[in-house]
TITORMAR-715835 format. One line per field, with one value per residue (C-alpha): residue in one letter; x, y, z; residue number from 1. Coordinates in Angstrom, 2 decimals, padded with zeros to 5 digits. Example, Ala and Ser with C-alpha at 12.3 -4.5 7.8 and 13.67 -1.06 7.14 Angstrom:
REM residues 2
resn <- a / s
px <- 012.30 / 013.67
py <- -004.50 / -001.06
pz <- 007.80 / 007.14
resi <- 1 / 2
//
This chain:
REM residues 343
resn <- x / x / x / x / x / x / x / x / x / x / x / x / x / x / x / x / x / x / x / x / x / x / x / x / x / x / x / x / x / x / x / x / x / x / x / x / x / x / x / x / x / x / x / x / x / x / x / x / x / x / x / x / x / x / x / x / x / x / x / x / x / x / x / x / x / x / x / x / x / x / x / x / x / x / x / x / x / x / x / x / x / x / x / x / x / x / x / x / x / x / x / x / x / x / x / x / x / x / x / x / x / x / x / x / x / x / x / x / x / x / x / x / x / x / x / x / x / x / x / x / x / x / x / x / x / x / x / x / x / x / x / x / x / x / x / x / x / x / x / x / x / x / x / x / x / x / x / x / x / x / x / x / x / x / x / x / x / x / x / x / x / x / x / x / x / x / x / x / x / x / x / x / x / x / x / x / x / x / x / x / x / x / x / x / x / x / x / x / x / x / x / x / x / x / x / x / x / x / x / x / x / x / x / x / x / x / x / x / x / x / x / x / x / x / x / x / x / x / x / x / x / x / x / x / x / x / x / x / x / x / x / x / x / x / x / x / x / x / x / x / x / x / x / x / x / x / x / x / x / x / x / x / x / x / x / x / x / x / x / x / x / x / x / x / x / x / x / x / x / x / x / x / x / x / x / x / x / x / x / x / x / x / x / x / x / x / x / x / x / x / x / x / x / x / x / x / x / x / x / x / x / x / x / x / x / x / x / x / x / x / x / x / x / x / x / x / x / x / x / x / x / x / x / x / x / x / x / x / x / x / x / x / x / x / x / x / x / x / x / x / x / x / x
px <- 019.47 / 018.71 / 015.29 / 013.10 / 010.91 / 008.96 / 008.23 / 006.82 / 004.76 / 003.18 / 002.51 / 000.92 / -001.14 / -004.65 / -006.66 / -009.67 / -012.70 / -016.34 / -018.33 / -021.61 / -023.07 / -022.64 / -019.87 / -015.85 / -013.46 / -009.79 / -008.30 / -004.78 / -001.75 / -000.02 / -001.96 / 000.11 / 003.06 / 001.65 / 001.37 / 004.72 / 007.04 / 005.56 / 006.41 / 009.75 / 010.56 / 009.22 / 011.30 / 014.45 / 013.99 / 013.78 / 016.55 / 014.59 / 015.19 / 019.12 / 020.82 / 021.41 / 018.60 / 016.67 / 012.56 / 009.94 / 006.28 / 003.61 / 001.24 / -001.09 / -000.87 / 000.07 / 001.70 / 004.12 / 004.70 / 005.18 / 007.50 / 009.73 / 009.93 / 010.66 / 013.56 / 015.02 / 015.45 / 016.89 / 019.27 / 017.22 / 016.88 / 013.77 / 011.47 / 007.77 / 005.82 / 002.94 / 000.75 / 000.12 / -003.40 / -002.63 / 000.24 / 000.49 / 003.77 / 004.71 / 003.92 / 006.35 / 008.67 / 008.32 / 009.12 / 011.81 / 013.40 / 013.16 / 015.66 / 012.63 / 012.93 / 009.26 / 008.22 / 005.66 / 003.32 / 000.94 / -002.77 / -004.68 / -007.92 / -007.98 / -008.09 / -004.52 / -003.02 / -002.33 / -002.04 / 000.88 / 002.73 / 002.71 / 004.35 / 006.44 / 007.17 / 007.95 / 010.61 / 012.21 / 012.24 / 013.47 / 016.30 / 017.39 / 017.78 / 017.73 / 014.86 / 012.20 / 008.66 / 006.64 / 003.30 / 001.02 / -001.87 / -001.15 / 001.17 / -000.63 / 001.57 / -000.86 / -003.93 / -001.89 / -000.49 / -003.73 / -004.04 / -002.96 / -005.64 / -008.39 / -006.49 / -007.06 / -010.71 / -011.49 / -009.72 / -010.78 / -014.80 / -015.67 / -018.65 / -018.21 / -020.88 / -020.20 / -016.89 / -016.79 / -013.81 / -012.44 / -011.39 / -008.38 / -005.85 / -008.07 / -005.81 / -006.89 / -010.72 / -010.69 / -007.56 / -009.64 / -012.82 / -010.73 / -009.52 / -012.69 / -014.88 / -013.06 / -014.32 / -017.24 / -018.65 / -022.17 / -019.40 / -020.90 / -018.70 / -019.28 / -016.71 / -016.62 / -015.66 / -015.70 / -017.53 / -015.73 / -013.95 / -013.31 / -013.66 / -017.15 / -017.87 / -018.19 / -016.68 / -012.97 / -013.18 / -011.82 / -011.98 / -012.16 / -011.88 / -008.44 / -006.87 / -009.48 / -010.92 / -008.51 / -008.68 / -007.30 / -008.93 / -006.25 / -005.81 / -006.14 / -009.65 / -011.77 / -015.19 / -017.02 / -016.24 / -018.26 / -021.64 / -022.84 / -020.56 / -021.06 / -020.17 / -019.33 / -018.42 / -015.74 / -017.77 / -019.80 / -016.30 / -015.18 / -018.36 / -017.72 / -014.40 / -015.45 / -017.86 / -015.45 / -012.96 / -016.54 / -018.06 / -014.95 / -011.95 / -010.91 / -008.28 / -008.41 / -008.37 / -011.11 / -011.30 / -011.30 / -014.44 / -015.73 / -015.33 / -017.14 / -020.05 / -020.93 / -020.08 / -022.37 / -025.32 / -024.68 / -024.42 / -027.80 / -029.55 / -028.70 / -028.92 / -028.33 / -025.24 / -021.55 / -019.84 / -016.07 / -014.46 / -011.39 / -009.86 / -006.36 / -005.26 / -004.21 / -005.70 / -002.39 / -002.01 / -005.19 / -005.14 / -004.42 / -007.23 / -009.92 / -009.89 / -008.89 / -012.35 / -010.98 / -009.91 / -013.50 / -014.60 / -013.36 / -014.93 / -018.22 / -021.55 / -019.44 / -020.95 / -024.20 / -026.68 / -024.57 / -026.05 / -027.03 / -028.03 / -027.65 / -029.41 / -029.99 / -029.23 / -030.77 / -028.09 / -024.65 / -024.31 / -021.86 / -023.35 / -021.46 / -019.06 / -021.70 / -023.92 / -023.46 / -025.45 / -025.32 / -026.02 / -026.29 / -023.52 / -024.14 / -020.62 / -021.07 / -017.61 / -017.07 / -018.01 / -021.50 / -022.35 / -023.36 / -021.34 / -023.56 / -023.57 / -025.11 / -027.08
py <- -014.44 / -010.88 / -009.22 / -008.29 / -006.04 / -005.59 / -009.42 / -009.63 / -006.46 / -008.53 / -011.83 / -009.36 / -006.80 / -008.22 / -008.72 / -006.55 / -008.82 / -007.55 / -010.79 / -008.74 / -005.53 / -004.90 / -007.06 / -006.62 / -009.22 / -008.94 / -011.86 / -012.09 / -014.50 / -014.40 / -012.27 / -013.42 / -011.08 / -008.27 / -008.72 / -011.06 / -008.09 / -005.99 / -007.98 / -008.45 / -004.86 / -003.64 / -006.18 / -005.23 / -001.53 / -002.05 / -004.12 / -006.77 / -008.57 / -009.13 / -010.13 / -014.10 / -014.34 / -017.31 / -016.87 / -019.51 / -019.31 / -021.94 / -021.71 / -024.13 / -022.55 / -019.28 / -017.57 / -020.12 / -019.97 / -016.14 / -016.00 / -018.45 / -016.40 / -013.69 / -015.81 / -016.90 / -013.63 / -011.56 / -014.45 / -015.87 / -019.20 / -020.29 / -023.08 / -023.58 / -026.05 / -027.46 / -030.31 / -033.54 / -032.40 / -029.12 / -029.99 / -032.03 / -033.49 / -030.94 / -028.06 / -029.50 / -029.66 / -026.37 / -025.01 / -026.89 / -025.38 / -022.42 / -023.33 / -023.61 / -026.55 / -028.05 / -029.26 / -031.57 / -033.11 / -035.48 / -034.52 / -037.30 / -034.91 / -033.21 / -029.88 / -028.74 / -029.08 / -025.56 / -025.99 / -029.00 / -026.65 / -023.75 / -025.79 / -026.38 / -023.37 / -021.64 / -024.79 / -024.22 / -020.42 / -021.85 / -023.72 / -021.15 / -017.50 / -015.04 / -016.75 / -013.89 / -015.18 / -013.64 / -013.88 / -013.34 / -014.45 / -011.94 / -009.28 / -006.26 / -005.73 / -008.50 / -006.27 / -002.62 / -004.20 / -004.23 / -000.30 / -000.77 / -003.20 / -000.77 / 001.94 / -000.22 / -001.11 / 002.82 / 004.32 / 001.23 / 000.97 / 004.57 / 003.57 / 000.76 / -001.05 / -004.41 / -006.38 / -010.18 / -012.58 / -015.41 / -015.56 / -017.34 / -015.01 / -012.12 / -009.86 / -009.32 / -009.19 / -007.32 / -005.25 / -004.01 / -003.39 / -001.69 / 000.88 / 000.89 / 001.35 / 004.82 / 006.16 / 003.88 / 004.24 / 002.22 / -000.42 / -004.18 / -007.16 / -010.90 / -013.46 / -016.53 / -019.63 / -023.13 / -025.60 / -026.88 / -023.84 / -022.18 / -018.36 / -017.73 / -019.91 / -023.20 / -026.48 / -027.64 / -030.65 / -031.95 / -029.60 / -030.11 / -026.79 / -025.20 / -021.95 / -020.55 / -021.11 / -022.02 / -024.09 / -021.43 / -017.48 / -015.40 / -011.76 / -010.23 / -011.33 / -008.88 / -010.12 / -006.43 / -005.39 / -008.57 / -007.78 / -011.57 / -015.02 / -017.80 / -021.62 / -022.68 / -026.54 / -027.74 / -029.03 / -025.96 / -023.82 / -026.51 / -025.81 / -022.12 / -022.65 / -024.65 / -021.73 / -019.07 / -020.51 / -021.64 / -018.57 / -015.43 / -017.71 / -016.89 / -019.78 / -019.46 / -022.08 / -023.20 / -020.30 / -017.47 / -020.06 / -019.28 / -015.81 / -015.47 / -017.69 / -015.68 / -011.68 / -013.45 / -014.15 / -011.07 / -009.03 / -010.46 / -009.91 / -006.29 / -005.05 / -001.61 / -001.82 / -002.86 / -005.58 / -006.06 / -009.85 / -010.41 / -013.69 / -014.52 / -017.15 / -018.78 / -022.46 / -024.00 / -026.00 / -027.35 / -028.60 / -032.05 / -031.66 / -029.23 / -029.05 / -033.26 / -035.02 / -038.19 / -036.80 / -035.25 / -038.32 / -040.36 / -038.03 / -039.15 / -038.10 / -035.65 / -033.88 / -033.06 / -030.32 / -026.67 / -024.15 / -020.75 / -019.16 / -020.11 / -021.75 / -018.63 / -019.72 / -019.40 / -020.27 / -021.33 / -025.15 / -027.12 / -028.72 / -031.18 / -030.50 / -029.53 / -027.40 / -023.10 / -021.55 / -018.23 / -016.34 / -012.27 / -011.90 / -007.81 / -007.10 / -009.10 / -010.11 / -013.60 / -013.62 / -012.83 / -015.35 / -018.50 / -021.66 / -024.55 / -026.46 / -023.32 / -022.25
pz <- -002.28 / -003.44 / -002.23 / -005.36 / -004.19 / -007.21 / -006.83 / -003.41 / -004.47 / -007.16 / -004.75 / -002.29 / -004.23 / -005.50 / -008.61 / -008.29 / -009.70 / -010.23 / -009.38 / -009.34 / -009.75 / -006.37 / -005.44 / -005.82 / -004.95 / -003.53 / -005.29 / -003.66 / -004.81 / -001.25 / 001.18 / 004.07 / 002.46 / 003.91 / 007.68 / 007.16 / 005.60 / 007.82 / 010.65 / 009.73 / 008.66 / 011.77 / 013.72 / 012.08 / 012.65 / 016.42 / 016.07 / 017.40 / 014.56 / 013.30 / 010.71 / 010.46 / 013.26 / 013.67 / 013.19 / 014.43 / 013.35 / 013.81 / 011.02 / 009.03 / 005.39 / 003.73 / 006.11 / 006.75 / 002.78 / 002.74 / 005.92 / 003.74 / 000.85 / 003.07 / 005.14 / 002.21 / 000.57 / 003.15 / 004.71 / 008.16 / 009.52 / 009.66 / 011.88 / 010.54 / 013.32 / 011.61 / 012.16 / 010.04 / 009.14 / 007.70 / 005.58 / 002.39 / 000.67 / -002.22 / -000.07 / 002.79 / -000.11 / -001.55 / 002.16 / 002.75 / -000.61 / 000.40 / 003.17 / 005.67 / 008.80 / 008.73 / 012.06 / 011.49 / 014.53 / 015.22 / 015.33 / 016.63 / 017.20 / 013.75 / 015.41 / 014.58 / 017.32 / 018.13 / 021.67 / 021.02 / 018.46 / 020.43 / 023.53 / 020.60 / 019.90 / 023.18 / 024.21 / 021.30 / 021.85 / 025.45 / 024.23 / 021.34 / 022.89 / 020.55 / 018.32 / 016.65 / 017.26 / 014.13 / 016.21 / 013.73 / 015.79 / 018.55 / 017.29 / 015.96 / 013.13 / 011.72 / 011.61 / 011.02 / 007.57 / 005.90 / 005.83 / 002.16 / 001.53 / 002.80 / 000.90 / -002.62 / -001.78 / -000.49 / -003.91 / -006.39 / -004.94 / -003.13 / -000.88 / 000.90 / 002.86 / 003.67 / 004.07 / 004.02 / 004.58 / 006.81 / 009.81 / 011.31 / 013.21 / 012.29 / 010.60 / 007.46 / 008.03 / 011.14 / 010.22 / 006.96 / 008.81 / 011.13 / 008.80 / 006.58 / 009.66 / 010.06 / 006.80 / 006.76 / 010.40 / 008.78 / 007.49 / 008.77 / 008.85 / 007.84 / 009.16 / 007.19 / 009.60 / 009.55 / 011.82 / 015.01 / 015.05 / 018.30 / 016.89 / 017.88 / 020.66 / 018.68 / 020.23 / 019.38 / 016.22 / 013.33 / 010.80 / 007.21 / 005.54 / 006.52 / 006.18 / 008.33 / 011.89 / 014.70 / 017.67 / 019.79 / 020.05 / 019.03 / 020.11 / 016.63 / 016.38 / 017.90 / 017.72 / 018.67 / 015.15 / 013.54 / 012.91 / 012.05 / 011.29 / 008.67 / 008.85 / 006.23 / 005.30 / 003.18 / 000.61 / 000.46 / 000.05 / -002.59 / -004.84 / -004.44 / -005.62 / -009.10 / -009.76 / -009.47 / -011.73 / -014.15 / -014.26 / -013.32 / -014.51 / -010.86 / -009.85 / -005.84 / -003.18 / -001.04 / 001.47 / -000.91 / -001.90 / 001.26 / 001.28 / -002.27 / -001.20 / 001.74 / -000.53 / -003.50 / -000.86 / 001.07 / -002.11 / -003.03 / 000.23 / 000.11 / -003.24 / -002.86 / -000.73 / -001.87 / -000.80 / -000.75 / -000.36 / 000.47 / -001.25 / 000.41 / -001.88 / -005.56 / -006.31 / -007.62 / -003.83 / -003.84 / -007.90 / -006.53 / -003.97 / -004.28 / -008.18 / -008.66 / -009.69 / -008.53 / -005.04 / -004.35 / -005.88 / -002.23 / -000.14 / 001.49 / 000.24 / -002.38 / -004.53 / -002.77 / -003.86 / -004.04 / -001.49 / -002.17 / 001.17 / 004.92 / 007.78 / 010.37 / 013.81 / 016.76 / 018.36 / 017.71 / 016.36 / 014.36 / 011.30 / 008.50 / 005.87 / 003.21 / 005.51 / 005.44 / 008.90 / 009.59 / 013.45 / 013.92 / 016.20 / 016.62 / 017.50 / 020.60 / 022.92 / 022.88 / 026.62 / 025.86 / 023.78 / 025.05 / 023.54 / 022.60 / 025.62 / 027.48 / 025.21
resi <- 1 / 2 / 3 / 4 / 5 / 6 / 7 / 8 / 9 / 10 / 11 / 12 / 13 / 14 / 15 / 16 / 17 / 18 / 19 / 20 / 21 / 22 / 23 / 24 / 25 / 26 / 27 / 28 / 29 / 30 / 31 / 32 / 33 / 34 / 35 / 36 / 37 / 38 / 39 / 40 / 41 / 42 / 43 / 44 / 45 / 46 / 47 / 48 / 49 / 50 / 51 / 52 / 53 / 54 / 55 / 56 / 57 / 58 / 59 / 60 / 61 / 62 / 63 / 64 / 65 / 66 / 67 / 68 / 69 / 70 / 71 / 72 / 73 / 74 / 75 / 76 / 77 / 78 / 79 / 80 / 81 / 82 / 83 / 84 / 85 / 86 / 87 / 88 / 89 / 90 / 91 / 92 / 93 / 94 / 95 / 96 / 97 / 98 / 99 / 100 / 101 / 102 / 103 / 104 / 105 / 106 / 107 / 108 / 109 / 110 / 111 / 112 / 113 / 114 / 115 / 116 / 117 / 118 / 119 / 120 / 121 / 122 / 123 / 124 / 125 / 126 / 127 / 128 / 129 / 130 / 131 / 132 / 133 / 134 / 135 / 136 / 137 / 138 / 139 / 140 / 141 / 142 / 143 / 144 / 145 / 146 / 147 / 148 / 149 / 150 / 151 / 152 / 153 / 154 / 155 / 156 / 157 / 158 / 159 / 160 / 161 / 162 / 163 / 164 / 165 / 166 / 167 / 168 / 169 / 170 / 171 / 172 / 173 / 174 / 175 / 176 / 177 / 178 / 179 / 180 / 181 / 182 / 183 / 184 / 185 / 186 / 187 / 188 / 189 / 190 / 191 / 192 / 193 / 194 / 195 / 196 / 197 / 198 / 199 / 200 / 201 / 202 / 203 / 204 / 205 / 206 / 207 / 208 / 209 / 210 / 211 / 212 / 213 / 214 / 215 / 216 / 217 / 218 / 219 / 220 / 221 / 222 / 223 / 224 / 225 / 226 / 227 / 228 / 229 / 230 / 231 / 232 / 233 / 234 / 235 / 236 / 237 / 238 / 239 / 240 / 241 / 242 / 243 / 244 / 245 / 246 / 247 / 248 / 249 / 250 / 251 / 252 / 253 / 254 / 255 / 256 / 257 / 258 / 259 / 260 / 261 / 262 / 263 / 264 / 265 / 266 / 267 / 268 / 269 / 270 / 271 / 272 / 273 / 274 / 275 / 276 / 277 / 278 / 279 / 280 / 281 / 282 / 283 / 284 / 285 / 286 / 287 / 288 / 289 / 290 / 291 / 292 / 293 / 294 / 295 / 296 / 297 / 298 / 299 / 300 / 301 / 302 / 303 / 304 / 305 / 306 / 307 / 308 / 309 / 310 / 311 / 312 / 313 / 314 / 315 / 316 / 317 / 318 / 319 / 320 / 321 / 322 / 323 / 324 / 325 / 326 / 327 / 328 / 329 / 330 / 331 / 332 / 333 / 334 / 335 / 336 / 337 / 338 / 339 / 340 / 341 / 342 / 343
//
């Protein structure tokens, strides 16, 4: 297959969206293109990568997706581990056409299963010398890709005071604030999560809402840049979504949802400042889901009343699918922060 660059530049280069006065949005088709080519073209130019190689990536949505693409076009085998949880049907399907070998395992917990597809992972690495481990939770090739990002925000917005998105290997949010943090030294942080996610000291569950939070604390989250976290529920990310598309004709899934809940609020709460959101991905996987009447329709206690602001939090506790809390983390280390059953 022949690499199009000028289509991968489209998948990975975002709408810029006004959703306020004082609030732009990021609106991405394929975020995970940019730490994923980056990955890979660093890899080859060490020669770490070759041609014909074989890559392996655990991953529970888009990155998977945009490592494909990218394995596809430039002639690499590729293994995707996944668990049953995190993957539907058509998407398997849409993997697998890309040449991919899905991986799919059991999740009895509802965590993800990170720890059984890493073990995965590594045996496989184990039994197949010679396989490329992407490593986008750990490799910082994750985080240095979104330079270009910060570049569109700095030359698109100016003054930037506030940066909000989620959380889940912690590239793109603390890659950003990273870079932005250098011009903008004021610069403060929200990370969107999801209850029963391990990121900032909440316990391991079954999660809901997926494309963010993790069940394991990955390297490229660096929790001294966050200033304060957010929880929020799936159904509180799923009404997000509707009003995007509503009132912005903004088609995104249910974590860009996220992310715009907690920029609108933020946005709100500081008038004068600007607030950048970062919104890693399109809607079209989740029309059968997220945007499917009938689907919410099964889910208990859906619709509920939409919420507008968060619970502050004394301290850090899980809530339910339709509940949004909020805790001032003050770029604390994960070590300082009490978990739950401490607290």
């Amino acid at each position: 297959m022949s690499f199009n660059i000028d289509y991968f530049r489209a998948l990975e280069t975002p709408r810029l969206a006004r959703l306020g006065p004082n609030i732009v949005a990021a609106a991405f088709p394929l975020m995970k293109l940019l730490p994923a080519r980056f990955i890979l073209d660093q890899a080859q130019k060490s020669r770490e990568l070759k041609a014909a190689s074989h890559i392996i990536e655990t991953t529970s949505g888009t990155f998977g997706m945009a490592v494909a693409l990218l394995a596809a076009a430039r002639n690499y085998r590729l293994t995707l581990v996944t668990a049953q949880t995190l993957i539907d049907s058509p998407y398997k399907r849409r993997l697998e056409l890309l040449g991919a070998n899905v991986v799919v395992l059991e999740d009895e917990k509802g965590d993800g299963n990170q720890p059984g597809r890493l073990a995965y992972l590594r045996q496989a690495m184990e039994d197949q010398p010679g396989t490329f481990w992407t490593r986008q939770y750990d490799s910082p090739g994750n985080w240095m890709s979104y330079a270009r990002l910060a570049e569109l925000l700095v030359r698109s917005t100016g003054q930037i005071d506030w940066l909000v998105g989620c959380i889940g290997t912690g590239g793109s949010l603390c890659g950003t604030g990273t870079f932005l943090r250098q011009l903008y030294p004021h610069l403060k942080i929200a990370a969107v999560d999801t209850h029963r996610s391990v990121l900032f000291g909440q316990p391991v569950g079954k999660r809901m809402l997926r494309g963010l939070g993790n069940s394991v604390i990955p390297a490229n989250v660096r929790h001294h840049l966050i200033d304060e976290v957010h929880w929020v529920g799936a159904y509180a990310a799923y009404h997000s979504a509707h009003v995007l598309l509503r009132n912005h004709g903004i088609f995104q899934g249910p974590t860009s949802g996220a992310s715009a809940l907690v920029g609108a609020w933020v946005a709100r709460t500081h008038p004068d400042a600007t607030v950048a959101v970062i919104m890693p991905d399109e809607g079209f996987r989740h029309a059968d889901t997220v945007y499917n009447q009938e689907w919410l329709a099964r889910l208990p206690s859906w619709p509920g009343e939409a919420i507008h602001e968060p619970e502050t939090l004394s301290t850090i506790d899980p809530r339910e699918e339709w509940e949004w809390t909020r805790y001032e983390w003050g770029r604390a280390r994960l070590d300082d922060v009490k978990p739950p059953s401490q607290a």
